[in-house]
C-alpha positions in Angstrom: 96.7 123.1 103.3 94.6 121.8 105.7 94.1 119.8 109.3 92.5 117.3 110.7 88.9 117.9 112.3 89.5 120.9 114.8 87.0 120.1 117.1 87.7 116.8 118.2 91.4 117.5 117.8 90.3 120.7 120.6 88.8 118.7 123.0 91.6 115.9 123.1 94.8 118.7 122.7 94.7 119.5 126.5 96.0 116.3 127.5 98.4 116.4 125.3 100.0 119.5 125.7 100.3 118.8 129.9 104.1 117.7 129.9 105.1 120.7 127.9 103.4 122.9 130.5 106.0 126.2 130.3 107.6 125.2 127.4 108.2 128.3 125.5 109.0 130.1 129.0 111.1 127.5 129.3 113.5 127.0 126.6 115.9 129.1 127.8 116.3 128.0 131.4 115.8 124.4 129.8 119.2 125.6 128.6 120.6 126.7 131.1 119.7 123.7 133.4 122.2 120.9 133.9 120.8 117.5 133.6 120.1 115.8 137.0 119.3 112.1 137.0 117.1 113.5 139.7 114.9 115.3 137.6 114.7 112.8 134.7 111.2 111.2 134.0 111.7 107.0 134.9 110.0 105.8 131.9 109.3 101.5 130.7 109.2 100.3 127.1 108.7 96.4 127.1 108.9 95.4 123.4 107.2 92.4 122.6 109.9 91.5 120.0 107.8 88.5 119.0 104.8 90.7 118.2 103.8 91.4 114.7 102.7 94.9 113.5 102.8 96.6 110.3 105.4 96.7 107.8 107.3 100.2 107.3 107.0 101.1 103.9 110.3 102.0 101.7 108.3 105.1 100.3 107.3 106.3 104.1 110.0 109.2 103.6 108.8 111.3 100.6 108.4 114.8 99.4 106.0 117.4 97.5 106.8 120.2 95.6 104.4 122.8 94.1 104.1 122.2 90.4 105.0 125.5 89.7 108.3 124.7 90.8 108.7 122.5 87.4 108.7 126.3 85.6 112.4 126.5 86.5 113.3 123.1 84.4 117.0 123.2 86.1 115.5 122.3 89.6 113.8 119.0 88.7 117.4 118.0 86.6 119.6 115.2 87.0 122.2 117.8 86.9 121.0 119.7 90.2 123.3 117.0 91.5 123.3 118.5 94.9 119.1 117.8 95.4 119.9 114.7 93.9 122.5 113.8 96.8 119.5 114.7 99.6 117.0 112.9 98.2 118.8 109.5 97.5 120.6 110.3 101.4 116.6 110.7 102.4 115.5 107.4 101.1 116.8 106.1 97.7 113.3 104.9 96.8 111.4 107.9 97.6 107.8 109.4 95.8 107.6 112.5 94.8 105.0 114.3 94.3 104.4 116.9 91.7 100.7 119.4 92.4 99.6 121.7 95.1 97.8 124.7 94.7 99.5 125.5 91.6 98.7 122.6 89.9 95.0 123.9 90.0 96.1 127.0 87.3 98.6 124.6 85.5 98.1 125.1 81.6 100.3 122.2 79.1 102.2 124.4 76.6 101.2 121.9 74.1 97.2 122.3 74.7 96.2 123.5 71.6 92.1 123.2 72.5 90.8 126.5 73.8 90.7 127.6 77.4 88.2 129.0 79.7 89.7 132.5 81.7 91.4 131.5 85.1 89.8 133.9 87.2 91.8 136.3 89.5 92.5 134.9 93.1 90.5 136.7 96.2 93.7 138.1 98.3 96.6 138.1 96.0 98.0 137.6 92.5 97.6 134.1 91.0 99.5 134.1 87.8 99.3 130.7 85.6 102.2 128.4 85.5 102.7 127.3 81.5 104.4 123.6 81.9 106.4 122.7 78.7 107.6 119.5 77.2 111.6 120.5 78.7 110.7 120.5 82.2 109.2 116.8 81.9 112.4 115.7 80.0 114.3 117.2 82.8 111.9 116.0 85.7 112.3 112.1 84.1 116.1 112.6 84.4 116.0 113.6 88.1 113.8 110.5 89.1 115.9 108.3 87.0 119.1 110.0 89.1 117.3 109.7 92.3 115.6 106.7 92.0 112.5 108.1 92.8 108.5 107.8 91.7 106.4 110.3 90.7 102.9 110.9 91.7 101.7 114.1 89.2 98.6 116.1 89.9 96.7 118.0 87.1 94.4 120.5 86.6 90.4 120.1 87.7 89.8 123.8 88.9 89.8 124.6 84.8 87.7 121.5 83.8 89.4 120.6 80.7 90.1 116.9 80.8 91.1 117.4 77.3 94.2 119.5 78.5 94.6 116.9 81.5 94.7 113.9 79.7 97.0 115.3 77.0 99.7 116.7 80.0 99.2 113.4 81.6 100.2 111.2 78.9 103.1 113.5 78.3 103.6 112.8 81.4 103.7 109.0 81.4 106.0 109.1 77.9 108.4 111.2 79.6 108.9 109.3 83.1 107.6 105.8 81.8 107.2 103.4 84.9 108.8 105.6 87.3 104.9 106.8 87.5 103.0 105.7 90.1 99.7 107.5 89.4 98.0 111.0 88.4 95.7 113.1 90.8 93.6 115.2 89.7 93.2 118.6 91.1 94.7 119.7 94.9 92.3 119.8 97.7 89.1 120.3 95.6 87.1 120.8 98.9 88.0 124.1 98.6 86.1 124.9 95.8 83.8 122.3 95.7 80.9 122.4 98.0 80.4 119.2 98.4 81.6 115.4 97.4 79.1 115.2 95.2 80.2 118.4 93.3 83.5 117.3 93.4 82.9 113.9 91.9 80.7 115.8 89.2 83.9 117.4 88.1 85.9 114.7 88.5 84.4 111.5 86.8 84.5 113.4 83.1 88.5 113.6 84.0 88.9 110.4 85.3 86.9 108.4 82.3 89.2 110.0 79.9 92.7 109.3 81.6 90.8 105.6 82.5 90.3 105.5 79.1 94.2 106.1 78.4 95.1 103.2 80.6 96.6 105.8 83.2 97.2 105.0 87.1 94.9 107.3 89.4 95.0 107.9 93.0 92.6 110.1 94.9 91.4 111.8 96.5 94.0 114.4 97.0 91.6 116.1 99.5 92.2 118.0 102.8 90.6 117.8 106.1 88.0 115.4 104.4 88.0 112.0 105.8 84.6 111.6 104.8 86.0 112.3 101.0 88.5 109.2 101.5 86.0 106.9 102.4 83.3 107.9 100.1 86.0 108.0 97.0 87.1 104.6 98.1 83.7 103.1 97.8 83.0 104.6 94.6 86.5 104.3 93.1 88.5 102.1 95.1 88.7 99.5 92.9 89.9 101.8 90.1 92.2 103.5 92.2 96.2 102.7 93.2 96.2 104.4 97.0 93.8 106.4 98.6 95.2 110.0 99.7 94.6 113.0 101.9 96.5 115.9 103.0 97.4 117.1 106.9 99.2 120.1 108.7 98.9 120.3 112.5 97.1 124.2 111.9 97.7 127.3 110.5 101.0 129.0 110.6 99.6 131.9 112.4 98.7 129.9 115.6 102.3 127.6 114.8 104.5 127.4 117.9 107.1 125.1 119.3 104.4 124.0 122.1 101.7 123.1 120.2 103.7 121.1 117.3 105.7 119.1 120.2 102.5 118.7 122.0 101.0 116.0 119.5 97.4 115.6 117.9 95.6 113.2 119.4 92.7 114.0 116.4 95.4 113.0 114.1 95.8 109.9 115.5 92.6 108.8 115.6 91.2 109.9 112.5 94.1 107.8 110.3 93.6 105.1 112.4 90.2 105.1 110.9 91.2 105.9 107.7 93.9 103.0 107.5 91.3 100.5 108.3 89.4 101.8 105.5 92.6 101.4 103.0 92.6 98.1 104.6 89.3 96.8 103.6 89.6 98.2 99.9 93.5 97.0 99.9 95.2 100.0 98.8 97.3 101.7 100.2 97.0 104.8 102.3 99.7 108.0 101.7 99.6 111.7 103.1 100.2 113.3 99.7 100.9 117.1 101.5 101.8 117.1 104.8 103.7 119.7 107.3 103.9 121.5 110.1 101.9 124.4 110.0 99.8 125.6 106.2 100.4 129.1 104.9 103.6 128.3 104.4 105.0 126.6 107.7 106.1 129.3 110.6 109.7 130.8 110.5 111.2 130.2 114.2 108.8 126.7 114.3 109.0 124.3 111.3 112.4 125.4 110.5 114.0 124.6 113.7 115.4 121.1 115.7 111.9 120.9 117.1 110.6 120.5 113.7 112.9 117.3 113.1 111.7 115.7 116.6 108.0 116.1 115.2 108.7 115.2 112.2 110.0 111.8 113.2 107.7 110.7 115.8 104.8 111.9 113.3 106.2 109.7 110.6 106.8 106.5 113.0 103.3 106.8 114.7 101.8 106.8 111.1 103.8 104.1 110.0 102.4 101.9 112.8 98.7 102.6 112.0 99.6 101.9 108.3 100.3 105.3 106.1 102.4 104.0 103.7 104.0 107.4 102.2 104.3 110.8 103.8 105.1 113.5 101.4 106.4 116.8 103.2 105.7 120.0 101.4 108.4 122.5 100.2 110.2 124.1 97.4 111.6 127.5 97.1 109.7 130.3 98.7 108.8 131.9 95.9 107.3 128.4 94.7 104.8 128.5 97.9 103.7 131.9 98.1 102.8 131.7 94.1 101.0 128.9 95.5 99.0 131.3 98.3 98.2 134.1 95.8 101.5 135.9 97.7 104.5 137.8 96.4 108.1 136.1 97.9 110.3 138.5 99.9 113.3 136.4 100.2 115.7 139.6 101.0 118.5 138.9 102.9 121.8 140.6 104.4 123.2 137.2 105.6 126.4 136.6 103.5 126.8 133.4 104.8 125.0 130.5 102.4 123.9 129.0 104.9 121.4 131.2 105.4 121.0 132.9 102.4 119.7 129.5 101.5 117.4 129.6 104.2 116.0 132.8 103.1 115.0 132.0 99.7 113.6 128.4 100.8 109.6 127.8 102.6 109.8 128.0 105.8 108.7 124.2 106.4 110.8 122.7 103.6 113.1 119.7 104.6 115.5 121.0 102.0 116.5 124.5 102.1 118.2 126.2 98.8 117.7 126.8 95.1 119.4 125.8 91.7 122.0 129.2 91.8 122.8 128.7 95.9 122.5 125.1 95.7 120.7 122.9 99.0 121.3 122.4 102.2 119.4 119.9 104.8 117.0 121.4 107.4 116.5 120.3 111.0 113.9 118.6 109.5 115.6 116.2 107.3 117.3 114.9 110.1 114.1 113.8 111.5 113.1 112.1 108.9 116.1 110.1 108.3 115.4 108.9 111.4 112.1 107.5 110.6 112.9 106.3 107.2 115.7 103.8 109.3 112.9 102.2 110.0 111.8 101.1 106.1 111.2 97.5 105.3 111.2 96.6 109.6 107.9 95.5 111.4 106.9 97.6 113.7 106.5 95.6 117.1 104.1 96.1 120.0 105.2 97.0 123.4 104.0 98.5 126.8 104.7 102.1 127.1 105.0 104.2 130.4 106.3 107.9 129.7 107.4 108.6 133.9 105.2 112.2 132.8 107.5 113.2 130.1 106.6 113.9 126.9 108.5 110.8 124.9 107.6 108.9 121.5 108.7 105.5 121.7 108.9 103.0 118.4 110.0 99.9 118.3 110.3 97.2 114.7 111.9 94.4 113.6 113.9 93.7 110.6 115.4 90.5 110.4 117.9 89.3 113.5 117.8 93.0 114.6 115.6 95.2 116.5 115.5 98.8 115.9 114.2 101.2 119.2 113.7 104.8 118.5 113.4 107.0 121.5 112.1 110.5 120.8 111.9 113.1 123.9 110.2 116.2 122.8 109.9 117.5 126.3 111.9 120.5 126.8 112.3 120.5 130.7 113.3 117.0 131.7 115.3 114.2 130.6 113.9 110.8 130.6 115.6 107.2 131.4 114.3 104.9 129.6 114.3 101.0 130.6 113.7 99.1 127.5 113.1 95.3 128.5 112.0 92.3 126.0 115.2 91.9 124.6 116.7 88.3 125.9 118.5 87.0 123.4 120.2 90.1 121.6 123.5 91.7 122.1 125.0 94.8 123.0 123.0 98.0 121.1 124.3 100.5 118.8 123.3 104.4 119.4 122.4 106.9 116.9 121.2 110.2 118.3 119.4 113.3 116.8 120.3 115.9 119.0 120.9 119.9 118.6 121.8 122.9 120.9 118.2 123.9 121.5 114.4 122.8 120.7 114.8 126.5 118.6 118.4 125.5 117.0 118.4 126.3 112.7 121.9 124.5 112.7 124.1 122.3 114.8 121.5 119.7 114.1 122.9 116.2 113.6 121.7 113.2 113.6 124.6 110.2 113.9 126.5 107.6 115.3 126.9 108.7 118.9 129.7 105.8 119.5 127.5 104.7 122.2 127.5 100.6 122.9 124.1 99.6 125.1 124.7 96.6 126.8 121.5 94.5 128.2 121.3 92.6 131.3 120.5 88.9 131.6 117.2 89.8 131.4 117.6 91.6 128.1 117.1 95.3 129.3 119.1 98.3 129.6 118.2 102.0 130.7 118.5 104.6 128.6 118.9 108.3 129.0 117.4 110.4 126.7 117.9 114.4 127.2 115.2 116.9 126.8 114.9 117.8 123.1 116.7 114.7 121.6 116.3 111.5 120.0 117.9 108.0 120.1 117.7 105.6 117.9 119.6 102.0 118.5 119.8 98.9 117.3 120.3 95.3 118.6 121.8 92.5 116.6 120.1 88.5 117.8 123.3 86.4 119.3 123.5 83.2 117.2 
């Protein structure tokens, strides 16, 4: 639950935030405006479709879940066939990942050392979650079911490697190669005071599961980019990806403004970090990301806004390198046991729509539970965006946003080019002249659209039966409506 470095994220967020000037004002008259060619921002995006970039990972699109969640052994099941549907729809070779906060005051049923007291949380009740053998069995169906991996976090707040390399070879017997590595405790700089003290907890865990011939990925930290390159350097070689967590802030200060407005500190600060994965060749994953921490922020991360961050996030990373982005969720209850907070998922909707909503985290992509079954949020839709862009190389271009606030991607896969638009300005459309393309035929359209930036359904992202067709000169304009996203694709004429 963490950010990125507020103060150099502060200094660079101004500039950022200048073409959503009004938003929240605005939404409503947004609305209520008609769309003028007029008005629209006259924006350029000159691929270089010759260009090399990076490669989009197949695993970009991934989840996390609290490990609590595995104490209800029916959600992790191959016969919650309704999860199983989302994920596979979200990217049929997904990662998920199993540890948060909870995995911290995790105890393995069949432990049978003894166990220091877990002290009592400052702020709120923090009961311990007892894993047992039936939720792995059930947890190794669903990834078999899904096709997904699992990355597994254990507990390092209790400093028992004993219990940790015992639950982490149960793990491995249960899910076989569907593993890709353990972590071992959640965002230790939270307790820790220091990377030293963290590693001084760490190594006695990490010799015994090395020991066991067990995958390990680190560090699992959260605003600690210092952490990353200091574990690499120490452990890189031992390691299969090096990890860190990000949310844009706390939910608190969330708002659809500030998430639409970007983070430049983001930016920077993986670019860094995927230069660092670089030199040590590992890969680099965001193994709990969001919105906004605490929870995400009701009216914010579960709204179409949401699914327009949540794409251009994922494609921007994917360009400097981030190989997985695993987005936070679960039931409510699931994440507030994770904050030291009680759930109040009370409702008087009787439409399951929403009563799914209600008993879901407000940031999940996946609203629902195992007696209402699932439901995909605004969010989703974003990322299914994204994840279209799997297995392409991303392709360098020349961007010019006319003073709107757009996201523009474009890869290669193949004879085709994919181009995803993404216009998270609220008050002006933007035509878009995409040029570079001589030599490819007429484009298909996809578009992620929704009534409003603060829509929680009528999102849809699909074909919009749209044909682009270039010029001589292989270009073709665009238009792009405030709030909505495009994504096309153009097939090379033999």
């Amino acid at each position: 639950m963490t950010t990125f470095e507020r103060t150099r994220r502060g200094l660079l967020k101004a500039a950022a935030l200048l073409p959503l000037a009004g938003t929240l004002g605005g939404l409503a008259r947004a609305a209520e405006r008609a769309p003028s060619v007029a008005d629209a921002a006259q924006a350029s995006f000159a691929i270089k479709p010759e260009g090399t970039g990076r490669v989009v990972s197949e695993s970009l699109a991934s989840l996390s879940y609290e490990t609590g969640q595995l104490a209800d052994p029916t959600f992790f099941s191959a016969g919650n066939r309704s999860l199983v549907e989302l994920l596979r729809r979200m990217n049929p070779r997904g990662v998920l990942r199993i540890g948060g906060n909870t995995s911290d005051f995790t105890v393995w049923s069949e432990y049978r050392g003894t166990l220091p007291p877990q002290p009592a949380r400052k702020g709120g009740p923090q009961h311990p979650v007892v894993l047992r053998p039936e939720a792995l069995r059930e947890l190794a169906g669903f990834l078999r079911a899904t096709g997904w991996k699992l990355i597994f976090g254990v507990n390092l707040k209790i400093g028992v490697p004993a219990m940790a390399l015992e639950l982490a070879l149960a793990v491995r017997k249960a899910v076989g190669d569907d593993l890709v590595a353990i972590q071992i405790g959640n965002e230790a700089n939270n307790y820790a005071k220091d990377y030293a003290s963290f590693e001084a907890m760490w190594l006695p865990y990490a010799e015994a599961l090395r020991k066991a011939s067990l995958p390990l990925g680190g560090p699992d930290t959260g605003a600690n980019s210092d952490w990353v390159a200091e574990f690499a350097r120490r452990h890189g070689k031992d390691s299969v990806f090096l990890s860190r967590h990000y949310y844009r802030d706390a939910a608190p200060r969330g708002s659809i403004g500030d998430l639409l407005g970007g983070d430049p500190g983001c930016i920077e600060d993986t670019e860094r970090l995927a230069g660092l994965a670089d030199a040590t060749h590992l890969p680099l994953r965001l193994t709990e990301a969001n919105s906004y921490y605490f929870g995400g922020r009701d009216g914010v991360s579960n709204v179409f806004a949401s699914a327009l961050w949540g794409a251009d996030f994922m494609l921007a990373l994917a360009q400097l390198g981030v190989a997985g982005i695993h987005f936070h969720g679960g039931t409510l209850a699931s994440v507030e046991a994770s904050l030291g907070r009680e759930a109040n998922a009370s409702t008087t909707a009787t439409d399951i729509a929403a009563r799914r909503d209600a008993v879901s985290s407000r940031y999940a992509a996946i609203a629902g539970n195992v007696e209402l079954g699932f439901q995909p949020r605004p969010l989703f839709h974003g990322i299914e965006l994204a994840q279209r862009f799997a297995g392409a190389r991303m392709l360098p271009a020349r961007f010019d946003t006319g003073g709107a606030n757009l996201g523009a991607y474009a890869a290669r896969r193949g004879d085709s080019v994919l181009v995803a638009l993404i216009n998270k300005d609220c008050l002006r459309d933007a035509d878009v002249a995409v040029g570079g393309l001589a030599g490819y035929g007429k484009g298909n359209t996809m578009r992620l659209r929704a009534p409003a930036l603060d829509s929680r359904d009528g999102v849809s992202f699909a074909d919009a039966n749209e044909d682009v067709h270039l010029d001589t000169q292989g270009a073709a304009r665009i238009a792009v409506p405030r709030g909505s996203a495009a994504l096309l694709s153009f097939e090379r004429m033999v």
